[in-house]
VEXVODREN-993269 format. One record per residue: residue in three letters; x, y negated, z negated of N, C-alpha, C in turn. Coordinates in steps of 0.001 Angstrom, whole numbers, plus 500000, padded with zeros to 6 digits. Layout:
ALAXYZXYZXYZ/...
END
This chain:
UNK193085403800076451193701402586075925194467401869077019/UNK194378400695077089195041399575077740196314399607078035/UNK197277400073078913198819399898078854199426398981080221/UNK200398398245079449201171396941080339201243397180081697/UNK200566396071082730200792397162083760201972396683084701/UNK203151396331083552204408396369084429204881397011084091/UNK204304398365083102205456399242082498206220400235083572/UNK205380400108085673206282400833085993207683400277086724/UNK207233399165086733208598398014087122209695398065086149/UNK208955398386084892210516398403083562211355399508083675/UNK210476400828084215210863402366084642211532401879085651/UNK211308401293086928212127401406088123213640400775087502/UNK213179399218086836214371399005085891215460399456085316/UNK214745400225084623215948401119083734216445401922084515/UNK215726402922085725216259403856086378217572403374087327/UNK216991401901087743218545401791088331219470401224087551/UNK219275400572085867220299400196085445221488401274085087/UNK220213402912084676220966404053084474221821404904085765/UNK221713404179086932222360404873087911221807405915088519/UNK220430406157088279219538407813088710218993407065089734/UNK219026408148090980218323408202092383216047408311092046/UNK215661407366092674214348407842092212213917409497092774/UNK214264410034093536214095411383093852214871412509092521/UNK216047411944091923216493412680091464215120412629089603/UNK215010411110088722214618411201088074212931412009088093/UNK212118412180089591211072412379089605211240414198089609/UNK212110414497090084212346416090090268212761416407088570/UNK213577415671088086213672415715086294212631415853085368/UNK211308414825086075209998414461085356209291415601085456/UNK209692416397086956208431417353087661207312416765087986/UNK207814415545089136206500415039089216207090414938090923/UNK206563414513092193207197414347093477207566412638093379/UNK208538412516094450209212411687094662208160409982094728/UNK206867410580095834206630409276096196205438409518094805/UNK205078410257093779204062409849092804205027408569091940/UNK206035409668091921207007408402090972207046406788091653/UNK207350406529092759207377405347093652206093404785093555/UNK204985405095093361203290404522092842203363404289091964/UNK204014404865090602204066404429089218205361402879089346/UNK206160402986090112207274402069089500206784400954090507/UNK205796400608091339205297399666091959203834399502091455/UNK203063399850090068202493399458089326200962400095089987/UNK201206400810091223200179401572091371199497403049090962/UNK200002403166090049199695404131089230199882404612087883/UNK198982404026086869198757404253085686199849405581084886/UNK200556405165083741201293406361083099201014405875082109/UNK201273407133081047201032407392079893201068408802079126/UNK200965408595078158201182410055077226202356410776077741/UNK202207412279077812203264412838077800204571412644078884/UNK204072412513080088204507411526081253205499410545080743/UNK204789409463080443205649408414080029207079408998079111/UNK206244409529077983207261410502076594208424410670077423/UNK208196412118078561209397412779079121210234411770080094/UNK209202410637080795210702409340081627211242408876080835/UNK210187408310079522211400407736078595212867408343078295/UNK212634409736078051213563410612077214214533410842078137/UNK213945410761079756215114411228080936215824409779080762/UNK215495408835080819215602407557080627216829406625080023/UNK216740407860078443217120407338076929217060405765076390/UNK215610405492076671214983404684076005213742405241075217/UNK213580404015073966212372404434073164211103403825074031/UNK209905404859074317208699404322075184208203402854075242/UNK208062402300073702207729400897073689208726400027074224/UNK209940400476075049210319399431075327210080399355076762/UNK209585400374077309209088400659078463207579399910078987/UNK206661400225077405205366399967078159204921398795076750/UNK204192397892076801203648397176075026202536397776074882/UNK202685397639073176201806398167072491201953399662072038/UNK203417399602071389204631400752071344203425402062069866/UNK202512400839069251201508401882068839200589402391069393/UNK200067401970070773199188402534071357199651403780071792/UNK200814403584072844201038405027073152201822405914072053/UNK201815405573070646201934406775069679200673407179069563/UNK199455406460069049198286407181068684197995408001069910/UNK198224407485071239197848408478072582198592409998072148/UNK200058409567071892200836410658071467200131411950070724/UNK199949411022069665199356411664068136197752412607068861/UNK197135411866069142195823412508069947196750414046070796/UNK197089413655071659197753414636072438198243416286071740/UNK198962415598070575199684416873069848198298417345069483/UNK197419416633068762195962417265068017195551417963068450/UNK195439418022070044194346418709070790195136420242071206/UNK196508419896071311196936421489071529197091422220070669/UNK196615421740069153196852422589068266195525423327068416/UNK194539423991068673193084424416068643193431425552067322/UNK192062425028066614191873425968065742192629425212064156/UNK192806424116064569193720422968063384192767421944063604/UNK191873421598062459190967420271062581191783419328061827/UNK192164418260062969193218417132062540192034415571062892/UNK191871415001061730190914413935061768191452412869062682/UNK190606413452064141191147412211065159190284411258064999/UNK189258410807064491188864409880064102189443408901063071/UNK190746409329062509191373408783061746192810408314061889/UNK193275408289063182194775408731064075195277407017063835/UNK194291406313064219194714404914064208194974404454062503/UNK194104404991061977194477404117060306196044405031060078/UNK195586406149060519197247407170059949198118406716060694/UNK198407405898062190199647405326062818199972404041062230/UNK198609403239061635198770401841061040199862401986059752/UNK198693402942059241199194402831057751201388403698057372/UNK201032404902057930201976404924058321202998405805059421/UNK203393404173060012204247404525061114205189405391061147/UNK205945405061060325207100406023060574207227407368060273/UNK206069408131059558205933409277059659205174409660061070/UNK204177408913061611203650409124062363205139408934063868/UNK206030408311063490206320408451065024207477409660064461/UNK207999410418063130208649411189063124207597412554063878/UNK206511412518063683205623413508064363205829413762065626/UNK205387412307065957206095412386067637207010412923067978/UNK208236412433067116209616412352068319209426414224067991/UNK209260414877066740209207416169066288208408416992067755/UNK207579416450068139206410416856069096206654416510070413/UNK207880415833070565208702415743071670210021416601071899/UNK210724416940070972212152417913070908211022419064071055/UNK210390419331070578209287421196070687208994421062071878/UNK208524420311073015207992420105074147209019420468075194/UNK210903419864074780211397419674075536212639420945075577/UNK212346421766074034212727423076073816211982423989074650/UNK210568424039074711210110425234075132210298425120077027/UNK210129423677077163210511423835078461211793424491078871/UNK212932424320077949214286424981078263214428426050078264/UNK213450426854077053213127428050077088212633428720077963/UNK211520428216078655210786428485079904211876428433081176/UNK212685427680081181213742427760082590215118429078082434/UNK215165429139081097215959429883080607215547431356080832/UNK214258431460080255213688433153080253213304433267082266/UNK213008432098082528212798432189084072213661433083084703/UNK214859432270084118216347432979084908216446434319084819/UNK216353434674083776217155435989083029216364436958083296/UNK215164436593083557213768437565083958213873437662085427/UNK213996436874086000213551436804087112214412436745088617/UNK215656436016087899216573435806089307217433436699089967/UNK217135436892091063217795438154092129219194438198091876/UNK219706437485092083221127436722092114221901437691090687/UNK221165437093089478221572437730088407221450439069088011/UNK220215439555088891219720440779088183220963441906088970/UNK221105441605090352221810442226091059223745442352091035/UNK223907441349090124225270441215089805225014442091088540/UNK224144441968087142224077442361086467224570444262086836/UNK223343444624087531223156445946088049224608446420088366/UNK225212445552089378226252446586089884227479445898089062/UNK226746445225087927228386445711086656228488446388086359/UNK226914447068085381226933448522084963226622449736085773/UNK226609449902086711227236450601087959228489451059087795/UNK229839449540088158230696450325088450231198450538086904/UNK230828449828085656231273450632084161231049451862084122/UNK229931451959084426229344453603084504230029454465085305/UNK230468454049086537231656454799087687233026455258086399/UNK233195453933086005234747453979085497234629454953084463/UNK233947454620083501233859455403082765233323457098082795/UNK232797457457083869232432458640084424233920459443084608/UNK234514458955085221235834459337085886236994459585084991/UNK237207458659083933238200458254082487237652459557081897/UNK236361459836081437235950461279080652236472462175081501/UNK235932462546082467237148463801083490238303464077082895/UNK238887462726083145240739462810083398240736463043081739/UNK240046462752080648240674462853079068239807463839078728/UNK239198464967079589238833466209079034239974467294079446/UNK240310467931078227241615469283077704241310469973078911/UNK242970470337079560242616471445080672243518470893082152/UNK244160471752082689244565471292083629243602470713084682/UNK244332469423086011243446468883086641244281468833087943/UNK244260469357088872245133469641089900245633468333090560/UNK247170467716090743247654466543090939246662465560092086/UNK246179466883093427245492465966094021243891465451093883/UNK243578466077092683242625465094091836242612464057091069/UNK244242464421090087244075463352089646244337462195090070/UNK245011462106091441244984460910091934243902460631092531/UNK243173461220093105241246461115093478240895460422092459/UNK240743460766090919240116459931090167240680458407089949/UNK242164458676089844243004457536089404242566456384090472/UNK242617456984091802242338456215092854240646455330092958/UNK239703455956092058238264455960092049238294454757091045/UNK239511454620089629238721454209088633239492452918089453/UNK240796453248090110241788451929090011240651450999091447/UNK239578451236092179238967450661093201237671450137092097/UNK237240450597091169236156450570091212236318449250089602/UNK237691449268088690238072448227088453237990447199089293/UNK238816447177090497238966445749091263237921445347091682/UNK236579446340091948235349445953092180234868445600090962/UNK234733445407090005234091445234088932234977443452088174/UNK236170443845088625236429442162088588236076441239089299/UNK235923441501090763235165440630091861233670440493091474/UNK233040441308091102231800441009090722231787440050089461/UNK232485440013088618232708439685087324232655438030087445/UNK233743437888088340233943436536088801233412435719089800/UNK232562436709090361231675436092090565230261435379090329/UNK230078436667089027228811436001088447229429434755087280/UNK230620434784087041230944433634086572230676432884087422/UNK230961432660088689230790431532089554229474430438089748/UNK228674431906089485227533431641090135226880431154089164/UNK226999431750087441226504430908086350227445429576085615/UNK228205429372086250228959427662086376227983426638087326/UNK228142427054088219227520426493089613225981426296088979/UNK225179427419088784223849426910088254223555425825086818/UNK224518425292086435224749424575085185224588423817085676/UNK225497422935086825225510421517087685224284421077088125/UNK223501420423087705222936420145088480222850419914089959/UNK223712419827090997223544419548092470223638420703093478/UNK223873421850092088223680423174092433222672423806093784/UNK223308424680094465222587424768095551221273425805095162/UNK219919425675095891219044426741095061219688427687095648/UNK219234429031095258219854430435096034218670430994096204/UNK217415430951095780216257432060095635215731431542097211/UNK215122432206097958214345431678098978212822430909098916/UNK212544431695098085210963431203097776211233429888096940/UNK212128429559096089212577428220095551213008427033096475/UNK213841428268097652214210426588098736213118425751099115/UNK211770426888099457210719426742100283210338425795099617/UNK209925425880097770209125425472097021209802423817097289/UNK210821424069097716212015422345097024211865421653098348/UNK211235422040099800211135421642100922209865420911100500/UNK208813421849100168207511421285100101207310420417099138/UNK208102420251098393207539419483096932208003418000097335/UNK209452418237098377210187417214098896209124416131099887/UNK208457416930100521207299416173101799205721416356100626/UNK205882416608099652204633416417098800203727417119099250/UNK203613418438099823203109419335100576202022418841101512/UNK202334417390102396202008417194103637202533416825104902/UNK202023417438105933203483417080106782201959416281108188/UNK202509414933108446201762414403109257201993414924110389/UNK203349415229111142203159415724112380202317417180112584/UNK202056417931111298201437418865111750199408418583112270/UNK199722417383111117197746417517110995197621416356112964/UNK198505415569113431198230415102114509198691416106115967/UNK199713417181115546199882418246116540201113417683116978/UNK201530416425116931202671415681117134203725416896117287/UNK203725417776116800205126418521116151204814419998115900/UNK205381420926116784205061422724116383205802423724114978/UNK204791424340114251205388424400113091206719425187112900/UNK206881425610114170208508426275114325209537425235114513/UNK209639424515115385210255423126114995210287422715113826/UNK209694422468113635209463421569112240210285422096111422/UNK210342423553111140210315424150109993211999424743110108/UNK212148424198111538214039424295111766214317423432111437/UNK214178422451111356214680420821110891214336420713109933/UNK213709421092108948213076420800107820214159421508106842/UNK214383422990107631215005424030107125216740424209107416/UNK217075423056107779218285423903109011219159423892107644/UNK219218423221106363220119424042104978220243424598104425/UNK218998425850104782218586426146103957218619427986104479/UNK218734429002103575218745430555104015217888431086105505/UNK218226431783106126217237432053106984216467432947106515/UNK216034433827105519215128434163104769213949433264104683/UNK214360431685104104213900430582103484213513430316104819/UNK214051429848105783213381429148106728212153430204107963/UNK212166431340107555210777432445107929210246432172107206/UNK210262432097106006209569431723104817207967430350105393/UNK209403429534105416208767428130105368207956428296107083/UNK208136428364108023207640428795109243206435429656108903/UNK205918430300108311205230431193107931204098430390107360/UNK204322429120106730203948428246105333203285427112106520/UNK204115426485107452203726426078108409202801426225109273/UNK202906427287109758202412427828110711200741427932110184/UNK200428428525109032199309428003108309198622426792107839/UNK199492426136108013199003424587107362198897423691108992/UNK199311424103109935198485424071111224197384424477111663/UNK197564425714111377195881426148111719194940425080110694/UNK194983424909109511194651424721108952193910423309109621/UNK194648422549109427194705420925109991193925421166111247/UNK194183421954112127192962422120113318191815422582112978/UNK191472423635112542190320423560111501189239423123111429/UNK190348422113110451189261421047109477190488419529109378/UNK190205419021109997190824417355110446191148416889109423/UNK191655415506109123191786414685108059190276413732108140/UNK190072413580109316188655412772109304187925413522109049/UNK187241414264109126186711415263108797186828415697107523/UNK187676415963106801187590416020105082187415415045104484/UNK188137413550105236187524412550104300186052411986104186/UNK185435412149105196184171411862105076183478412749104643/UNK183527414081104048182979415006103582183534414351102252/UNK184679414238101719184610414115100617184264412303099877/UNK184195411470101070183271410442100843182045410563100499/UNK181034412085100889179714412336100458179373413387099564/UNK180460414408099597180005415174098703181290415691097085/UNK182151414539097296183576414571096317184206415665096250/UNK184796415559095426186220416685095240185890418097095182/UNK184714418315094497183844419594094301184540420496095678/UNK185353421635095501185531422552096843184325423011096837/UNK183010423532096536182217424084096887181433423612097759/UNK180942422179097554180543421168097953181152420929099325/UNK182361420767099294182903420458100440183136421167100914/UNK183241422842101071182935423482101850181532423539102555/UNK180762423604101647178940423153102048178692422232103312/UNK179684421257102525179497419898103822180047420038105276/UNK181320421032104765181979420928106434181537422299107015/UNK180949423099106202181080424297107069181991425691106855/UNK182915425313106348183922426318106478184210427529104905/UNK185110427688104892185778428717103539186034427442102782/UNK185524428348101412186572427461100161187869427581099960/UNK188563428646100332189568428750100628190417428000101469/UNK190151427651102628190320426390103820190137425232102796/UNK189518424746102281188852423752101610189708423375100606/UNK190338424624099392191375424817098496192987423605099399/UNK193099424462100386194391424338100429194247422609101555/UNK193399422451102198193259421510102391193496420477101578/UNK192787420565100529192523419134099297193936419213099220/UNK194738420664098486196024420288098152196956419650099048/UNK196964419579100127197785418956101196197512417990101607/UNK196448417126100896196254415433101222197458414890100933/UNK197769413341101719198938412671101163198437411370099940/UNK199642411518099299199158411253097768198022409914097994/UNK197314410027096974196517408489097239194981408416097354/UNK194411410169098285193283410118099132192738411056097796/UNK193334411188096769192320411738095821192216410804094261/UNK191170410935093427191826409806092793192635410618091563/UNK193124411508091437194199412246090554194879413728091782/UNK196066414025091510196868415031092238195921416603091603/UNK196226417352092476195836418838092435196534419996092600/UNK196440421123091942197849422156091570196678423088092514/UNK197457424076093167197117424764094407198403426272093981/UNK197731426972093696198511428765093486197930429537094591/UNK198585430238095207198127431410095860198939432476095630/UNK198749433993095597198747435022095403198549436053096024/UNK199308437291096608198815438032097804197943439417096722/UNK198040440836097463196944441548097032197916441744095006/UNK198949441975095347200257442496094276199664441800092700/UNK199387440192092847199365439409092417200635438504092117/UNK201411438852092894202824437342093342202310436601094001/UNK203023435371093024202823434197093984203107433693094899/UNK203068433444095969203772433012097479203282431895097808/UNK202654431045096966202689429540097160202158428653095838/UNK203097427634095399202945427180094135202798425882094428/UNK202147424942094321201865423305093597201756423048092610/UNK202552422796091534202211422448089994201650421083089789/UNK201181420910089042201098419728088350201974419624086564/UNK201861418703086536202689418402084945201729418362083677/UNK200584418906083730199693419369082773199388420892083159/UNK199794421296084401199680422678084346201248423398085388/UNK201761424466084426202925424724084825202787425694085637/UNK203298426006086663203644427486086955204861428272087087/UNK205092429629086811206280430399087066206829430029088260/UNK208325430255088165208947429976089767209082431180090191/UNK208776432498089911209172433784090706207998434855089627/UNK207628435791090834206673436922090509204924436225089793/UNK204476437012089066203249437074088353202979435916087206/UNK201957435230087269201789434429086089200915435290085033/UNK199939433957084324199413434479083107198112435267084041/UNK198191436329083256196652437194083781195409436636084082/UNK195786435512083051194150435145082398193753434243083625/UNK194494433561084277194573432895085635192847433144086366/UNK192327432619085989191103433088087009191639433597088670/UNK192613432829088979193242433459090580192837434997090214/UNK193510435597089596193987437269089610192593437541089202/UNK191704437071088524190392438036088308189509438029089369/UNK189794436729090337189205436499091969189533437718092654/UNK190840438333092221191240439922093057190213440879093210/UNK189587440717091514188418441897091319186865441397091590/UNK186920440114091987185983439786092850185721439208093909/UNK186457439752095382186141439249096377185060438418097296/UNK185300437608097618184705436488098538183347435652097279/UNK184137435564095967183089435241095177183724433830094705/UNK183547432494094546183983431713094292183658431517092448/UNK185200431538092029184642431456090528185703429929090056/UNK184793429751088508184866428528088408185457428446087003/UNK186174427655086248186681427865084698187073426908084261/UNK187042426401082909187974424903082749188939425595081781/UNK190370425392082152191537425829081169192306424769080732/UNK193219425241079766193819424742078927195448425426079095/UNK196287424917079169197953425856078767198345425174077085/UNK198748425792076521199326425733075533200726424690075633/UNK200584423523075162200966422379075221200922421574076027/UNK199822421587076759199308420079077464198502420529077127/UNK197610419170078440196164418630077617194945419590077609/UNK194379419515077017193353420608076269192325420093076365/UNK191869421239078065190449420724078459189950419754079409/UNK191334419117080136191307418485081337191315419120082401/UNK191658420126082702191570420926083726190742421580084254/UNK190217421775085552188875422781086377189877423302087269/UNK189592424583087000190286426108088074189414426365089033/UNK189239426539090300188461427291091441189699428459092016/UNK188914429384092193189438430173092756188671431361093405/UNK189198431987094461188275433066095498189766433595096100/UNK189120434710096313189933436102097254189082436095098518/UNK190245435991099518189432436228101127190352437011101657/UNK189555437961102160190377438960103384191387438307103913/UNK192378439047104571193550438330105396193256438477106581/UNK194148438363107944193566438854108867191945439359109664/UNK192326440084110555191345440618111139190338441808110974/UNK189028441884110703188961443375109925189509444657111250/UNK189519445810110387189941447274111073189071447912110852/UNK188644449022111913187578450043111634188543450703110802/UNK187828451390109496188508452052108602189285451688107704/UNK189525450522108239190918449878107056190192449270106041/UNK190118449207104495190475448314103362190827447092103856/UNK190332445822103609190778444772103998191792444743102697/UNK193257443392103452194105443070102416193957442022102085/UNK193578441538100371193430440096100040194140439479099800/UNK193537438177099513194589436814098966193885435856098715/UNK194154435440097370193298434965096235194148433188096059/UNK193300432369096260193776430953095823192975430310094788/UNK193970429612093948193250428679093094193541427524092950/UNK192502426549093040192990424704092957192600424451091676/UNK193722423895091718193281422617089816193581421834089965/UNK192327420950089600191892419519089784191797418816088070/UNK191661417580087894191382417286086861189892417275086449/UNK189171417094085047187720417609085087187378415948084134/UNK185985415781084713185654414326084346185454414381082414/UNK185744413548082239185200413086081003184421413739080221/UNK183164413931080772182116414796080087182055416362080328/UNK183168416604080733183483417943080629184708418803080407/UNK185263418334079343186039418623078742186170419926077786/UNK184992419892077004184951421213075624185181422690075967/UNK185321423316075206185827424764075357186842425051076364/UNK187964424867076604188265425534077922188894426566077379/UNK189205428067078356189714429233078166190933429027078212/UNK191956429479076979193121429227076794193731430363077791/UNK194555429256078722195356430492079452197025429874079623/UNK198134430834079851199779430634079593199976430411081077/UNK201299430513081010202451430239082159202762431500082618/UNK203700432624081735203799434203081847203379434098080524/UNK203497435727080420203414436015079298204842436204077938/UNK205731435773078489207284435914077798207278434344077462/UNK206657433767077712206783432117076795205527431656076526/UNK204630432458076165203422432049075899203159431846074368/UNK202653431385073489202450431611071923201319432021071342/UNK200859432224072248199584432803071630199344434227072090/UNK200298435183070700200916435907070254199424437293070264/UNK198258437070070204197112437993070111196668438414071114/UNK197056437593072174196302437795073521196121438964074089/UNK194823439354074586194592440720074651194942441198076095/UNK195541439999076789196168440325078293197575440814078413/UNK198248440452077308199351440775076924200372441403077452/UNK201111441377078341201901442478078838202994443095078618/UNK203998441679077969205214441978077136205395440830076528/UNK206203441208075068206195440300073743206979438938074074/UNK206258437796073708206769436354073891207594436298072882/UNK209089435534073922210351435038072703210096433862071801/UNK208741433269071504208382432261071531207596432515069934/UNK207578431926069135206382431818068314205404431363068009/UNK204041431366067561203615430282067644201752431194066877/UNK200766430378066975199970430475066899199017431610067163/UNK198208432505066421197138433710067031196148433200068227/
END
């Protein structure tokens, strides 16, 4: 359907009447800085859920954003339909039911917008509590030193003499291991104040990395012209950031150089002037790994494809150590995603390029094509097991290939589809078999 195409001039609008930095509202959206800057200079088409979530960062109603405030409900209405699978909702009938009536139809919506914008909270929420070092490790050495204190308190209140220079040994044990247990205390207060604020500093390393790259849209021109060595780079890029984080990112670099020597920017574009987006294809054309090919596409600068591409990699463990999301497909910020991931079944089939169209449980259903392959690392060894590492690109999938896709999650602790036979531990989430 047809939408205004100044609706991203009304977005840039509102964003500065509301006082938000465009970097800050696009990191809100989960979308990168300069996609947002294409939409609010009218070069790039929005709509559906997109639009939904700027509006809402926004706090405006969408139609006042874009005309034809029923078009993008029936887009809406379509949208919710399709993630329900296994619910036949007469989309052939979406337009007489928004005509006839509206205002149930946009109570659907806004209903299908608070669920969207819950589970995401949920999802950042269980992120934390599951996953963050920070917490798990304050957690740990609370009940540590409780467990100290209380170890020591049973001693001293079991019947029986306790010779004076013990009991000051213990007295001395519980009265240190209190003052340690308040410093910790107050500090994880600190640290869960501080993560509330938004301007909060990240603390995870693999998150700084993620917030560097998402920042340069995971391309860096001085690397693909040689202009610039990825150790440099990756000090200046990095100098705020943990030195954990900045090996990290050097590491991340240092690959996406080789890379760029490789296989050129001229060189991919005219391959993909003849043989398109297809990685197989374009490996065919240039010669090289699909793997090379994977992470290539993902590191174009925005523009040279005609939709963005989500790029996961995974070492032998199945952690992730490099994430590109897109906003129809999510990924975890720390450890293992959903099983069903074609990435992780690439583990159990090396140097085999496999192919899948998925779906996540609340976006769009059936837009998506997964590639993914496992390639040796390194150099082989006489005797050695090679060690793998498995990548997968997602691209969007044309028109006429949309049907069936394999329903696959985010983890498995916010997933809703409660039957799944990959299952690893029970989702806080409810929802659908």
């Amino acid at each position: 359907m047809a939408r205004d195409t100044l609706t991203g001039s009304r977005i840039r609008e509102r964003r500065i009447m509301a006082g938000i930095k465009q970097a800050d509202l696009a990191r809100m959206a989960q979308i990168s800085p300069s996609y947002l800057n294409l939409i609010e200079h009218n070069r790039r088409r929005i709509g559906g859920k997109l639009l939904l979530d700027i509006a809402t960062l926004l706090e405006v109603e969408p139609q006042i954003l874009t005309e034809g405030a029923e078009a993008t409900l029936i887009a809406s209405l379509r949208e919710a339909a399709s993630d329900l699978r296994g619910h036949a909702a007469e989309l052939d009938r979406v337009d007489e039911f928004a005509g006839r009536f509206p205002g149930w139809a946009a109570l659907l919506e806004q209903s299908r917008r608070r669920i969207d914008a819950l589970e995401r909270t949920v999802e950042s929420l269980s992120d934390r509590m599951t996953h963050d070092p920070h917490l798990a490790a304050s957690l740990h050495e609370m009940l540590s030193t409780v467990t100290a204190i209380q170890s020591a308190a049973t001693i001293l209140a079991e019947p029986g003499e306790i010779e004076p220079e013990w009991q000051q040994r213990f007295h001395r044990n519980i009265f240190e291991d209190s003052a340690r247990l308040a410093d910790t205390s107050r500090s994880l207060v600190t640290y869960l104040e501080a993560a509330d604020d938004g301007g909060a500093e990240v603390t995870v390393p693999q998150e700084e990395v993620d917030g560097i790259l998402d920042a340069q849209d995971h391309h860096f021109p001085q690397l693909e012209t040689g202009d610039d060595s990825p150790d440099a780079l990756a000090d200046r890029l990095g100098a705020e950031v943990s030195d954990v984080a900045r090996a990290l990112l050097r590491r991340v670099l240092r690959r996406y150089a080789e890379d760029a020597a490789r296989l050129p920017l001229d060189v991919l574009d005219a391959a993909l002037t003849a043989a398109g987006a297809d990685p197989l294809q374009l490996a065919d054309a240039v010669g090289m790994d699909a793997g090379l090919v994977m992470r290539r596409l993902a590191a174009l600068p925005l523009g040279r494809l005609s939709a963005p591409v989500a790029l996961a990699i995974c070492d032998a463990s199945g952690t992730l150590i490099y994430r590109k999301p897109l906003p129809d497909f999510a990924m975890p910020r720390f450890g293992a995603a959903c099983p069903l991931w074609p990435l992780y079944r690439a583990l159990s089939r090396p140097m085999t390029v496999l192919y899948e169209r998925v779906a996540q449980p609340g976006h769009d259903a059936g837009g998506l094509s997964a590639w993914a392959v496992a390639q040796p690392m390194g150099t082989p060894r006489v005797n050695r097991d090679p060690i793998y590492e498995a990548q997968m690109l997602v691209q969007a999938t044309g028109a006429g290939d949309r049907d069936d896709p394999a329903p696959v999650g985010v983890t498995c602790r916010i997933c809703p589809r409660l039957q799944c036979a990959a299952r690893r531990e029970p989702s806080i989430l409810g929802g659908p078999a």
